[in-house]
KETIKE-182328 format. One line per 3 residues: their letters; for each residue y, z, x of N, C-alpha, C. Coordinates in nm, 3 decimals. Each point is the difference from the previous one (the first is absolute). Layout:
<nodes>
A	Y Z X Y Z X Y Z X | ...
</nodes>
This chain:
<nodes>
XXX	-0.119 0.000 0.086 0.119 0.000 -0.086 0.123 0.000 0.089 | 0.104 -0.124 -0.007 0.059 0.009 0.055 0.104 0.109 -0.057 | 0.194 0.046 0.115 0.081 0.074 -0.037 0.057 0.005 -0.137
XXX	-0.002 -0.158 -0.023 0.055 0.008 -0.154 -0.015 0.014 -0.068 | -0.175 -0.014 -0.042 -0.101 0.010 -0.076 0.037 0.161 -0.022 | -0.015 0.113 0.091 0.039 0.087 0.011 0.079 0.110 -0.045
XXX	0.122 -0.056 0.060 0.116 0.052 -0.087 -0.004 -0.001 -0.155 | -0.081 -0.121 -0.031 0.015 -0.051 -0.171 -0.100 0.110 -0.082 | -0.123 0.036 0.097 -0.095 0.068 -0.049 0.062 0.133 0.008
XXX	0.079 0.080 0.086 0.033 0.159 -0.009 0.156 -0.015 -0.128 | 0.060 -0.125 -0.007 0.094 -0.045 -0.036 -0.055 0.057 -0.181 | -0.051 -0.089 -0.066 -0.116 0.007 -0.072 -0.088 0.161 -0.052
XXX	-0.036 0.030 0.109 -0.013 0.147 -0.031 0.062 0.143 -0.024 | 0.149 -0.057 0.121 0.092 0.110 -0.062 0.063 -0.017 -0.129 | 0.008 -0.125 -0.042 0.042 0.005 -0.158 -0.086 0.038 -0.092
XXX	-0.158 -0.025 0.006 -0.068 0.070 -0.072 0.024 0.139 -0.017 | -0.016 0.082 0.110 -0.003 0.103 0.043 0.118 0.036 -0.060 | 0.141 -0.028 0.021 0.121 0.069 -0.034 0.002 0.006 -0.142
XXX	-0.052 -0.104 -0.106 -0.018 -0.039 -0.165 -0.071 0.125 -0.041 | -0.142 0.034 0.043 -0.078 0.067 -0.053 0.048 0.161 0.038 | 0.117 0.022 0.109 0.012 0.092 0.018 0.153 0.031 -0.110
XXX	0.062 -0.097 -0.042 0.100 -0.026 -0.076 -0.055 0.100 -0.163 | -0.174 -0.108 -0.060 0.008 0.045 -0.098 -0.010 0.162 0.036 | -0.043 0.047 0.070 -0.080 0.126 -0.005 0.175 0.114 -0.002
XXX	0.069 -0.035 0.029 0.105 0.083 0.027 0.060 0.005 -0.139 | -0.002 0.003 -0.073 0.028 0.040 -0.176 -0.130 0.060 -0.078 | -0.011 0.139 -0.008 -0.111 0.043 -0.110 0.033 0.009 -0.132
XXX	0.015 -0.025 -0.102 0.035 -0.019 -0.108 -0.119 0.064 -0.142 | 0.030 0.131 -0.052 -0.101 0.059 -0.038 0.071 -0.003 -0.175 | -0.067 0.003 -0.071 0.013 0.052 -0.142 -0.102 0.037 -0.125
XXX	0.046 0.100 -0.024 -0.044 0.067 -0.140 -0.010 -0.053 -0.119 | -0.139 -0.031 -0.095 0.020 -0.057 -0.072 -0.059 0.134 -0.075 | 0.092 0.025 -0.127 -0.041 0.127 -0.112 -0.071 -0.063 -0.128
XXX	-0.100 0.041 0.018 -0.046 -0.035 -0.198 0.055 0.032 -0.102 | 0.026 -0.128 -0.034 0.066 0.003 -0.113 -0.022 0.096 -0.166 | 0.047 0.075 -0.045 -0.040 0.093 -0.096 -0.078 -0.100 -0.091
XXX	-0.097 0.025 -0.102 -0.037 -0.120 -0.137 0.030 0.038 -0.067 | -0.005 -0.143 -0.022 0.096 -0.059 -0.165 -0.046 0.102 -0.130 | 0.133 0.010 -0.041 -0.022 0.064 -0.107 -0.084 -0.026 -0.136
XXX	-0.047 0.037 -0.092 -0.064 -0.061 -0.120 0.024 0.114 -0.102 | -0.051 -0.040 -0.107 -0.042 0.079 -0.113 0.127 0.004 -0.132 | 0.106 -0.019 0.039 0.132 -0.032 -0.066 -0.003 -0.099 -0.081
XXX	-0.052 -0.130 0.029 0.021 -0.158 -0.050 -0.055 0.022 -0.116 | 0.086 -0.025 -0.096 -0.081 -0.016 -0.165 -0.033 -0.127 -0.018 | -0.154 -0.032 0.053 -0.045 -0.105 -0.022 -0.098 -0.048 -0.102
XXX	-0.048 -0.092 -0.100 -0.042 -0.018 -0.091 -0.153 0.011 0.063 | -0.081 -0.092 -0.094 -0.181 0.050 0.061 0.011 -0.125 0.124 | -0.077 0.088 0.156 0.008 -0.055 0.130 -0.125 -0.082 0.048
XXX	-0.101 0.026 -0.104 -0.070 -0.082 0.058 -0.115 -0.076 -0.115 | -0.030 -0.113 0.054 -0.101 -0.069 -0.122 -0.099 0.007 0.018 | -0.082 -0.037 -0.104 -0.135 0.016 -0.056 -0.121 -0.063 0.136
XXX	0.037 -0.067 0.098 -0.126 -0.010 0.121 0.091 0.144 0.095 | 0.071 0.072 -0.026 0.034 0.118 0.108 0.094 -0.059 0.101 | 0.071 -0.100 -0.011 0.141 -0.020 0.099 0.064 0.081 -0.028
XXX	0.069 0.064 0.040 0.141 0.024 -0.018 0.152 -0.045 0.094 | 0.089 0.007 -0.103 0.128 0.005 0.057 0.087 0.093 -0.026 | 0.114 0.071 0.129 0.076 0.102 -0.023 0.077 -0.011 0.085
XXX	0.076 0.106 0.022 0.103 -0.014 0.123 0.052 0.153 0.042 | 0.067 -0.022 0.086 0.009 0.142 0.060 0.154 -0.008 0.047 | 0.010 0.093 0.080 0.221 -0.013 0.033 -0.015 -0.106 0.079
XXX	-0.102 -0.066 0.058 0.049 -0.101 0.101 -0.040 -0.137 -0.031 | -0.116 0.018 -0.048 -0.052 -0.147 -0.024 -0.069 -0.030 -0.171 | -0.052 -0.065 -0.026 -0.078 -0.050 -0.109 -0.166 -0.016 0.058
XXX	-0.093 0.024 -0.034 -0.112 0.041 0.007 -0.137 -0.074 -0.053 | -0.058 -0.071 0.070 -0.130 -0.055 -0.105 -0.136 0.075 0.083 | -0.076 0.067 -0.130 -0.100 0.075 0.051 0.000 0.082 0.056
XXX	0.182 0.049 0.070 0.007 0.121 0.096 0.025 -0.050 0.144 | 0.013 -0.130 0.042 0.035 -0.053 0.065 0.132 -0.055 -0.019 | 0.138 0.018 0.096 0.157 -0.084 -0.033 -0.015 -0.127 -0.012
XXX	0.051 -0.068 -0.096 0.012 -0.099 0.031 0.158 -0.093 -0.004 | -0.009 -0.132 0.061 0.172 0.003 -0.040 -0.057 -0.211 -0.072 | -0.021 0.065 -0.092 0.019 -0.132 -0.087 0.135 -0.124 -0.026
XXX	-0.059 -0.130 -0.029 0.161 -0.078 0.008 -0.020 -0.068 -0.162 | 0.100 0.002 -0.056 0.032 -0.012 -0.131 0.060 -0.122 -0.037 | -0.014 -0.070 -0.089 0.066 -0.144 0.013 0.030 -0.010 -0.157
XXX	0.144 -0.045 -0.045 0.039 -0.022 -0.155 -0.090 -0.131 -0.044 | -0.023 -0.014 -0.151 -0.046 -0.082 -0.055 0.032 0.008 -0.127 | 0.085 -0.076 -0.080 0.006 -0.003 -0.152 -0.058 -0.065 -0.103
XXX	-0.108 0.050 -0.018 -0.056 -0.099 -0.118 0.029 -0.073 -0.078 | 0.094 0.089 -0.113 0.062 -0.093 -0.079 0.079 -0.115 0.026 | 0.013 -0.027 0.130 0.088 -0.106 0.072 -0.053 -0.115 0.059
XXX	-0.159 0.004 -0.015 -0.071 -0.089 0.036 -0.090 -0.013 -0.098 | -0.021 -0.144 0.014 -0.159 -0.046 -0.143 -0.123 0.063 0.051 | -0.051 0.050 -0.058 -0.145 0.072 0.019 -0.094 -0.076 0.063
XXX	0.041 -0.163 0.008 -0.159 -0.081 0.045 0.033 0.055 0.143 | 0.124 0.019 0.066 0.062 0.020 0.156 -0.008 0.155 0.021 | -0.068 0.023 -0.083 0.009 0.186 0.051 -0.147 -0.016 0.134
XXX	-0.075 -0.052 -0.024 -0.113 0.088 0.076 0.058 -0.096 0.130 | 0.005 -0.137 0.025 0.040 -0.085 0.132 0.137 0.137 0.087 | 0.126 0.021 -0.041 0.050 0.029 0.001 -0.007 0.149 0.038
XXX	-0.088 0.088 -0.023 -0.065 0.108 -0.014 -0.076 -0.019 0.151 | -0.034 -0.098 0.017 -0.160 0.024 0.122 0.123 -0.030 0.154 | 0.125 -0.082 -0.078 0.056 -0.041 0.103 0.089 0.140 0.085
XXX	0.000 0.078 -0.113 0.086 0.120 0.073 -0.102 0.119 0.021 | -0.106 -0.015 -0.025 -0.102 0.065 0.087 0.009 -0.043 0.137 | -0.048 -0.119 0.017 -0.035 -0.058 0.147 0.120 0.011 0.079
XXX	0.171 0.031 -0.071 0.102 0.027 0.057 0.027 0.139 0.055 | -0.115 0.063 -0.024 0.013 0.142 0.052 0.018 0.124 -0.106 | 0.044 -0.025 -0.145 0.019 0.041 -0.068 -0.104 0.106 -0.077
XXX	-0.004 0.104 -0.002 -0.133 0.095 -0.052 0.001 0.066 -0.169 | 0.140 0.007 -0.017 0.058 0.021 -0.155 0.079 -0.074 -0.091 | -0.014 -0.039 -0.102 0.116 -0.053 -0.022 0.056 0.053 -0.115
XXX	0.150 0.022 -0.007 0.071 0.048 -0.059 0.073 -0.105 -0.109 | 0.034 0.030 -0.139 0.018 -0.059 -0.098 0.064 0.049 -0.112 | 0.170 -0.044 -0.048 0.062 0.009 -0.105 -0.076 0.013 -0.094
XXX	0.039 0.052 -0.127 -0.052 -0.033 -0.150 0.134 -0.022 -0.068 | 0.083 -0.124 0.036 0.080 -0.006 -0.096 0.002 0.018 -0.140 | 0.112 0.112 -0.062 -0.046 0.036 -0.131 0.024 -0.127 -0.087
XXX	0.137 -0.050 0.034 0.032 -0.124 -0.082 -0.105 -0.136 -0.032 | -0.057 -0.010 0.114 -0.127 -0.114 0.018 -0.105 0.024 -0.118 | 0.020 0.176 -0.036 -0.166 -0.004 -0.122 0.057 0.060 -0.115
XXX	0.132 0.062 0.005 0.016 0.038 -0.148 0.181 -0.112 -0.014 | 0.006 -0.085 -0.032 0.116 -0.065 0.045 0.087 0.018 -0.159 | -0.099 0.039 -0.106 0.055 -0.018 -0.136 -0.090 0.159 -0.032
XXX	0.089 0.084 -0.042 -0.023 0.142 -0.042 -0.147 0.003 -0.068 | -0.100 0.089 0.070 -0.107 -0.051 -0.103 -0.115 -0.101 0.007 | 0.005 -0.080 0.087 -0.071 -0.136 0.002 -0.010 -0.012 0.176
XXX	-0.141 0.045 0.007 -0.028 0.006 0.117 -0.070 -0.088 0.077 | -0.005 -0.094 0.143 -0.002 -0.058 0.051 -0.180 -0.023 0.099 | -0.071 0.050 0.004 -0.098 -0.016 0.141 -0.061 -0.111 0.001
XXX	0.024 -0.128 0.005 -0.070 -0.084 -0.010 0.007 -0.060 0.117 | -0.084 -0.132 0.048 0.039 -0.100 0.077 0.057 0.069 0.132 | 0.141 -0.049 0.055 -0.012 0.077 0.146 0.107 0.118 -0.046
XXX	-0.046 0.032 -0.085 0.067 0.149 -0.043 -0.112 0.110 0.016 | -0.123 -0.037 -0.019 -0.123 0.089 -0.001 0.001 0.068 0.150 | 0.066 0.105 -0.056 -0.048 0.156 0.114 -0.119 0.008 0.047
XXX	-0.054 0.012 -0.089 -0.156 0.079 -0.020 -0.070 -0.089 0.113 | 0.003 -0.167 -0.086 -0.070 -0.118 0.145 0.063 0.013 0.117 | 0.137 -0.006 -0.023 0.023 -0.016 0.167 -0.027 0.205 0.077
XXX	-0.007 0.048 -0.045 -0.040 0.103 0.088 -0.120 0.013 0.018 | -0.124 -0.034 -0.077 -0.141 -0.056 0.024 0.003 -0.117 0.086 | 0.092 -0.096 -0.003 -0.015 -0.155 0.139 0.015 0.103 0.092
XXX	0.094 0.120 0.049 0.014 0.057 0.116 -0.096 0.051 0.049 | -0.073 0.077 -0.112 -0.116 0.082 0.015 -0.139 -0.117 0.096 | 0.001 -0.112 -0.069 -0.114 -0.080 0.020 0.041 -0.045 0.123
XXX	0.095 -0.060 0.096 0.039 0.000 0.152 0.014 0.042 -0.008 | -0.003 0.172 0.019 -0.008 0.120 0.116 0.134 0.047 0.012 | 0.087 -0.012 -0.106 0.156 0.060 0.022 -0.013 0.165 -0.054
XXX	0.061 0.037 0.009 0.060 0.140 -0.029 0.140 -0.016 -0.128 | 0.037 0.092 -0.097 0.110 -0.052 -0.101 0.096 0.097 -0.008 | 0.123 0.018 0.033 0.104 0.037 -0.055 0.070 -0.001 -0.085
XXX	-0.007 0.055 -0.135 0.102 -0.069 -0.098 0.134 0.080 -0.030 | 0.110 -0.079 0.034 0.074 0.054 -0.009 0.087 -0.043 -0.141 | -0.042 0.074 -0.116 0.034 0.039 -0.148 0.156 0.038 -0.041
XXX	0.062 -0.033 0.061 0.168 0.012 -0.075 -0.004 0.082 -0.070 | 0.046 0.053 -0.048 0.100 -0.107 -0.092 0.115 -0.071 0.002 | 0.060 0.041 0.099 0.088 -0.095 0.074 -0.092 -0.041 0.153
XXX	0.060 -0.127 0.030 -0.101 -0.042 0.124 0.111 -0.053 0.108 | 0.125 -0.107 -0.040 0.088 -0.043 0.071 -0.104 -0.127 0.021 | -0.002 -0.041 0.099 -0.107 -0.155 0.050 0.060 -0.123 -0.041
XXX	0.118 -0.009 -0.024 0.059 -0.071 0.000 0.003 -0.110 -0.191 | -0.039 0.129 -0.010 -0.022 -0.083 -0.144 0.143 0.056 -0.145 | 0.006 -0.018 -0.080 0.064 0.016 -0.101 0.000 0.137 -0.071
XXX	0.105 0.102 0.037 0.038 0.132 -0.034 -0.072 0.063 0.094 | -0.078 -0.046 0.110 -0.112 0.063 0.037 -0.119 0.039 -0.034 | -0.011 -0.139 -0.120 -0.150 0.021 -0.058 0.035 0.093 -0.154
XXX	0.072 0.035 -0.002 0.019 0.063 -0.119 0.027 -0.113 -0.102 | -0.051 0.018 -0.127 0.026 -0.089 -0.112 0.110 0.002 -0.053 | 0.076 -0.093 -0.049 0.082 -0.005 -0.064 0.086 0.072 -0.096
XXX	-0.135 0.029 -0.078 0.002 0.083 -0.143 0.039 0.175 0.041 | -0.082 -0.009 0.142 0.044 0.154 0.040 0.133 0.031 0.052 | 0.042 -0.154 0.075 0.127 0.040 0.035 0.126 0.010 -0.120
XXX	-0.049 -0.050 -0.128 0.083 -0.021 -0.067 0.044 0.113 -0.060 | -0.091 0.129 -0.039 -0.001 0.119 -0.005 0.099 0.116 0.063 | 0.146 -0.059 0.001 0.104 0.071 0.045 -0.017 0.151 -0.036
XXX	-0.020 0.060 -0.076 -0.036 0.112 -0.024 -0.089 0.100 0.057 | -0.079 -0.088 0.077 -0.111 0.098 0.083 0.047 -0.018 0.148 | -0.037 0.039 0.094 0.052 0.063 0.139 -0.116 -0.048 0.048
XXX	0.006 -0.112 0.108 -0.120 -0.068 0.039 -0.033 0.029 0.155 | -0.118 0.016 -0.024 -0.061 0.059 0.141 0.034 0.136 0.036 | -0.004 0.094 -0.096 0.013 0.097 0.013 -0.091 0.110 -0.142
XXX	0.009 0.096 0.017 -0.111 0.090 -0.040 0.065 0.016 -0.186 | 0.065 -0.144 -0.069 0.012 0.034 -0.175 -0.091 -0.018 -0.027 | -0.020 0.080 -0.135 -0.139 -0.006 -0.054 -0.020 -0.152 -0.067
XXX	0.118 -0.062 -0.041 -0.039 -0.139 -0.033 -0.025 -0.066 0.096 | 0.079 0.007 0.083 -0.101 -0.127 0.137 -0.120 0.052 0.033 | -0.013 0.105 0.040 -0.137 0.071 0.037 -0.091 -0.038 -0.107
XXX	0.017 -0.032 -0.173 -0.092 -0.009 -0.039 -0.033 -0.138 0.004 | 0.054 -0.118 0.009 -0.024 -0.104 0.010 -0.093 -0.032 0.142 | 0.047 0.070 0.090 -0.081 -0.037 0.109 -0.119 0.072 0.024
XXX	-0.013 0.099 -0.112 -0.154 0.059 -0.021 -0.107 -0.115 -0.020 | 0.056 -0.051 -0.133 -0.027 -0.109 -0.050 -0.081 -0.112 0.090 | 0.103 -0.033 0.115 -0.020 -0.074 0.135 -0.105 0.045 0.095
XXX	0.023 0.100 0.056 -0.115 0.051 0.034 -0.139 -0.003 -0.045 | 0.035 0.018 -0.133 -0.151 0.032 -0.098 -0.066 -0.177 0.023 | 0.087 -0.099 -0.008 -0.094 -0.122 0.025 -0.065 -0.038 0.118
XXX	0.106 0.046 0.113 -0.052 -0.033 0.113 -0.108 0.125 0.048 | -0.009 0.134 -0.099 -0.141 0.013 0.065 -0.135 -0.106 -0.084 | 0.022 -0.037 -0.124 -0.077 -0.066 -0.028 -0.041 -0.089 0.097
XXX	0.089 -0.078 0.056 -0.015 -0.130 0.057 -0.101 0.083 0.142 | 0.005 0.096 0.031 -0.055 0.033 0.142 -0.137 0.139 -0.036 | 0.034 -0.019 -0.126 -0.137 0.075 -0.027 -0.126 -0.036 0.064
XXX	-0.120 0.046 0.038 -0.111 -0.037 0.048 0.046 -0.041 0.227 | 0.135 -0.044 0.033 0.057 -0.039 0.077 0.034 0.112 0.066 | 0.038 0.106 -0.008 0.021 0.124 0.085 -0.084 0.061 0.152
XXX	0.054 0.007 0.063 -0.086 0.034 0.107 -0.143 0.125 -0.024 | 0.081 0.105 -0.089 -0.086 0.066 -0.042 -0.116 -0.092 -0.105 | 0.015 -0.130 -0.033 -0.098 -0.028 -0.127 -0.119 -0.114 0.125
XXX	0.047 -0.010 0.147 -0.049 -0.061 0.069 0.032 -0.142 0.041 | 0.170 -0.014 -0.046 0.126 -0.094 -0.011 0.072 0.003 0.084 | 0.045 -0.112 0.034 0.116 -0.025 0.107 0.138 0.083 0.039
XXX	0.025 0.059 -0.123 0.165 0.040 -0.033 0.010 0.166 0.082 | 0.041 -0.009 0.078 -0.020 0.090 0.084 0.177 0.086 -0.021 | 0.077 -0.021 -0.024 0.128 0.044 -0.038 0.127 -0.062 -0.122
XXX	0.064 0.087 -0.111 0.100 -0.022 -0.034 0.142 0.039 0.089 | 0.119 -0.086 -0.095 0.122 0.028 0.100 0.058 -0.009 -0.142 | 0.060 0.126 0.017 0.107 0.044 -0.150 0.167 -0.097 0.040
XXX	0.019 -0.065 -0.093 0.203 -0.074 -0.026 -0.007 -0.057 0.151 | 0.159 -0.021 0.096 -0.021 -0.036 0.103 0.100 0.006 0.039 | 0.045 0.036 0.182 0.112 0.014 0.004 0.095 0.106 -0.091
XXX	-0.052 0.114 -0.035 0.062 0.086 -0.076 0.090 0.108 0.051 | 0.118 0.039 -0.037 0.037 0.095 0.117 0.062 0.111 -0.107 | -0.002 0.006 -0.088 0.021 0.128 -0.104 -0.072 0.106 -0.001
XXX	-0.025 0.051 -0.137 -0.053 0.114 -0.019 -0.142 -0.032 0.017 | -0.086 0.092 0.106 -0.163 0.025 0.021 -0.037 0.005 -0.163 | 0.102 0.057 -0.068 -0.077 0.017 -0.153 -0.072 -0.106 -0.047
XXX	0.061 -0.097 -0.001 0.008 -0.142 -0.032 -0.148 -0.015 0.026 | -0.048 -0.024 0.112 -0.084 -0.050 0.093 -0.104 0.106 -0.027 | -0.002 0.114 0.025 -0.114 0.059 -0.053 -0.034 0.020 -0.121
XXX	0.035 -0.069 -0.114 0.013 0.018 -0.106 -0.095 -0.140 -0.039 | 0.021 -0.113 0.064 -0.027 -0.064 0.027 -0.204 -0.010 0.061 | -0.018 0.060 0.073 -0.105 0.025 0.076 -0.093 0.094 -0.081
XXX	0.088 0.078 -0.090 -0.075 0.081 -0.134 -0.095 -0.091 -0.070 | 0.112 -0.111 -0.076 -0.043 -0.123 -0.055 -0.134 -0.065 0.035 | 0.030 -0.062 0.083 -0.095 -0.046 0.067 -0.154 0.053 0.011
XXX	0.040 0.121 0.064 -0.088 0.094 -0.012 -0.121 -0.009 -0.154 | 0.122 0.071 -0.090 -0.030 0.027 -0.139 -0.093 -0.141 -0.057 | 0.026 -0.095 0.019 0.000 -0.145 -0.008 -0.149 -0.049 0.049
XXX	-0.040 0.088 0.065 -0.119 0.015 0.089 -0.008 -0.136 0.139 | 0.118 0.004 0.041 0.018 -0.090 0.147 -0.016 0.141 0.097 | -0.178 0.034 0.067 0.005 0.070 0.022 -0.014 -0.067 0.163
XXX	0.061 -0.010 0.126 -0.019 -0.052 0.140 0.020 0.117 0.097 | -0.041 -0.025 0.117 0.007 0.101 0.082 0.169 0.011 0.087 | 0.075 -0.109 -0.043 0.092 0.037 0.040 0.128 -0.040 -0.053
XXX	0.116 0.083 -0.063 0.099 -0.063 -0.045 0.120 0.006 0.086 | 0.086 -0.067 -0.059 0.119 -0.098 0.129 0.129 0.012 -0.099 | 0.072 -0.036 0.067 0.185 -0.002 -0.002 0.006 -0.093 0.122
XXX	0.130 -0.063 -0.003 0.050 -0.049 0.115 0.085 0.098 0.059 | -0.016 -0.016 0.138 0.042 0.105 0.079 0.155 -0.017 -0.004 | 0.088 -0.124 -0.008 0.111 -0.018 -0.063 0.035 -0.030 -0.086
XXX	0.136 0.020 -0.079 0.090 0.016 0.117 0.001 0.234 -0.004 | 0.104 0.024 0.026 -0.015 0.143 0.023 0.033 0.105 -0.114 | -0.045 0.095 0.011 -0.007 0.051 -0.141 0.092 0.143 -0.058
XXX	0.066 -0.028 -0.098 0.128 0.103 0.007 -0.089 0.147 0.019 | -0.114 0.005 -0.060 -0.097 0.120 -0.001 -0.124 -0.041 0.050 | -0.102 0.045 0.107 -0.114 -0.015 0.048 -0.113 0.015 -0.131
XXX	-0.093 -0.109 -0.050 -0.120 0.039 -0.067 -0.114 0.077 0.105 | -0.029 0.135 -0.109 -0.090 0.120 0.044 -0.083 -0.042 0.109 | -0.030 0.034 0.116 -0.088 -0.033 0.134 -0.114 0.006 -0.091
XXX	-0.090 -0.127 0.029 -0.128 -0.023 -0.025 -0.021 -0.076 -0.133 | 0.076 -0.092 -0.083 0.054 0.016 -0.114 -0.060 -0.162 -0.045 | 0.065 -0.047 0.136 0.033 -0.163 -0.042 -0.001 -0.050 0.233
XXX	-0.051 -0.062 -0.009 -0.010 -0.052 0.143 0.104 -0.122 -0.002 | 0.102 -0.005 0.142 0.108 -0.055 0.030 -0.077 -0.152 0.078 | 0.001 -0.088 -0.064 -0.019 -0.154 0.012 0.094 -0.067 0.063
XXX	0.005 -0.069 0.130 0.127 -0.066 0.041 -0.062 -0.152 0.002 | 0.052 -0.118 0.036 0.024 -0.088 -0.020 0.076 -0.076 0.114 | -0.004 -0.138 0.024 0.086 -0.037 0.111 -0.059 -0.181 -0.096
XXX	0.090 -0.076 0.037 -0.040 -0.151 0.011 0.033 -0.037 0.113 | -0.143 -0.106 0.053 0.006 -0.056 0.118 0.088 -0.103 0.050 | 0.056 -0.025 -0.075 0.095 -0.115 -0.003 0.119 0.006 -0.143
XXX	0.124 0.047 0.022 0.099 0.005 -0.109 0.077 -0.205 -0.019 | -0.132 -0.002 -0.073 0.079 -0.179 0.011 0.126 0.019 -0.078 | 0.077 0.087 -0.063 0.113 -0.006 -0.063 0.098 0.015 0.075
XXX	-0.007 0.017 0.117 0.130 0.048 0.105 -0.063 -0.083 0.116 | 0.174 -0.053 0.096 -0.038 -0.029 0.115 0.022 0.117 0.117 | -0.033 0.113 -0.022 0.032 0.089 0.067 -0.105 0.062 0.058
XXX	-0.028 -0.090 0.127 -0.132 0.023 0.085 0.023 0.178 0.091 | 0.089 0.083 -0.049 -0.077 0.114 0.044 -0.070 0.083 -0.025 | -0.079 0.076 0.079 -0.108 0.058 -0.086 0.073 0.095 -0.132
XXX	-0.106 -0.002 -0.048 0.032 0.096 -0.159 -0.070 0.167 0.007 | 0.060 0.040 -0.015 -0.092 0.155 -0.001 0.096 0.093 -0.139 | -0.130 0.054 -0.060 0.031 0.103 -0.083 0.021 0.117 0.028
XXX	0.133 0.124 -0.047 0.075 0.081 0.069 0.007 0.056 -0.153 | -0.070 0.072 -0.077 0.011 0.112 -0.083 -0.018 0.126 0.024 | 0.001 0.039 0.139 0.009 0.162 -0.013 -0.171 0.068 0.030
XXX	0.010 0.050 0.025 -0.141 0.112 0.007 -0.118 -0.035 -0.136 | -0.132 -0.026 0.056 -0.114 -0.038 -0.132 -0.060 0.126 0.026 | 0.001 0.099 -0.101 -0.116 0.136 -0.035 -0.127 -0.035 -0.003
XXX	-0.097 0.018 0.092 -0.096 -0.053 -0.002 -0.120 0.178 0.039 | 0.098 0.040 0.054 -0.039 0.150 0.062 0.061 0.150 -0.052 | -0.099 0.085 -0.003 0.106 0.116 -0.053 0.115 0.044 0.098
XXX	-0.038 -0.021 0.109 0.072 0.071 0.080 0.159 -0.062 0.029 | -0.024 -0.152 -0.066 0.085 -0.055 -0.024 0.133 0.006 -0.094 | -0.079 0.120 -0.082 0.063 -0.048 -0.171 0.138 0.085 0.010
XXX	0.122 -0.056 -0.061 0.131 0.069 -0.011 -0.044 0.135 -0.069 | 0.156 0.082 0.015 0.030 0.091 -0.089 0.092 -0.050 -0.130 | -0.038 0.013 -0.118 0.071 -0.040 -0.111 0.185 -0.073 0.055
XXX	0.074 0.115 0.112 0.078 -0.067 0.024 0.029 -0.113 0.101 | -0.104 -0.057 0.039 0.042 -0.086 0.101 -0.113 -0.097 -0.050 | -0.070 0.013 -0.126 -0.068 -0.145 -0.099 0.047 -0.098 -0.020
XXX	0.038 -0.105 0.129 0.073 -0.114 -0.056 -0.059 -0.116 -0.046 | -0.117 -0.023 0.071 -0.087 -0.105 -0.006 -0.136 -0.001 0.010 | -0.025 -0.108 -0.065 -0.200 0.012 0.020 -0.053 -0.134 0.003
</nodes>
């Protein structure tokens, strides 16, 4: 080996040498603490599990299948907005898109549009399209208004109801409340036999939408339903917008929402939702005076 060869070879080794002595000169140690567990036993949840022994539940941190977390992805679909021959194509396509639940309006206007004279037919039928979900392997959300927003007319509310100046809408009068008993009472028909507990797809209701008034409202609401026999393991609110009074911890589970794309705006920055603190935990929960939101 000649000199140069040489030099290149100790050349070579003191940089090894100086690198490995580089990393070693920083020890860098840390503590990782276990985390306390999630809380349970609070959530007033309807019946959790069906007739082969699944269950679903949730706890302060996550949502739960079998006792295992899971973090499921949810995808909108409106029936009444599509012809029924396109439900199942349409259906398999947002499976294979990643999609594990799908979530779904019941516009009230779409089935009772004339006081009285009720609608399930054709691609109005609840009942089928939450059975097409069932048969590809979806999971069902129905989210039951009575107000819905979705871009439709009063927000899905009928006509005849809005015309009803006298009653106080979306809120806990006994005349609106009784009309939307009424509402309720069909759409458990339509999902009778369909319940997760009956060995059915429909794994959650979602009471009005976007509500930010009185919890009365809304749990009053979830009574209904209830009463109505829409019995699921989990009921929902939208987590916005924020709420002059927090509904009772464990009551109603906070649902958020995002679209992947706002084609209505050219305003490519990201979007994020900013309502305040979600009660999901006791340890979380306000004191009566500092209940602003839920």
């Amino acid at each position: 080996m000649n000199s140069r060869s040489e030099k290149l070879l100790l050349a070579a080794v003191y940089v090894a040498l100086a690198f490995s002595f580089s990393l070693r000169s920083e020890v860098v140690s840390a503590t990782i603490q276990t985390p306390p567990p999630a809380e349970t036993g609070y959530f007033k949840l309807g019946t959790t599990k069906n007739p082969a022994g699944h269950e679903i539940n949730v706890n302060s941190r996550c949502l739960l299948f079998d006792g295992q977390p899971v973090f499921p992805v949810m995808g909108e679909f409106h029936y009444s907005r599509c012809p029924q021959a396109e439900w199942r194509e349409e259906l398999l396509k947002t499976k294979a898109g990643g999609v594990d639940i799908v979530a779904t309006y019941v516009f009230w206007i779409h089935h009772e549009e004339i006081q009285g004279q009720w609608d399930w037919s054709g691609q109005r039928d609840l009942k089928k399209f939450v059975q097409t979900c069932g048969e590809v392997g979806l999971k069902v959300v129905i989210r039951g208004g009575p107000w819905c927003h979705g871009e439709v007319r009063n927000g899905g509310l009928p006509d005849w109801v809005e015309a009803h100046k006298d009653w106080k809408l979306r809120s806990a009068d006994t005349n609106f409340l009784a009309a939307v008993k009424i509402l309720y009472g069909e759409i458990a028909r339509q999902l009778h036999g369909e319940l997760w507990k009956d060995g059915g797809p429909a794994i959650g209701f979602q009471v009005d939408n976007e509500f930010g008034g009185s919890p009365n409202y809304l749990l009053a609401l979830k009574n209904i339903a209830g009463d109505a026999g829409i019995d699921v393991p989990l009921y929902i609110k939208t987590g916005w917008p924020a709420m002059r009074t927090p509904v009772p911890l464990g009551e109603l589970l906070p649902l958020f929402g995002a679209y992947p794309d706002g084609f209505w705006t050219r305003n490519l920055k990201p979007w994020m939702v900013t309502t305040g603190k979600i009660l999901l935990s006791r340890s979380h929960a306000p004191t009566p005076a500092s209940a602003t939101t839920r």
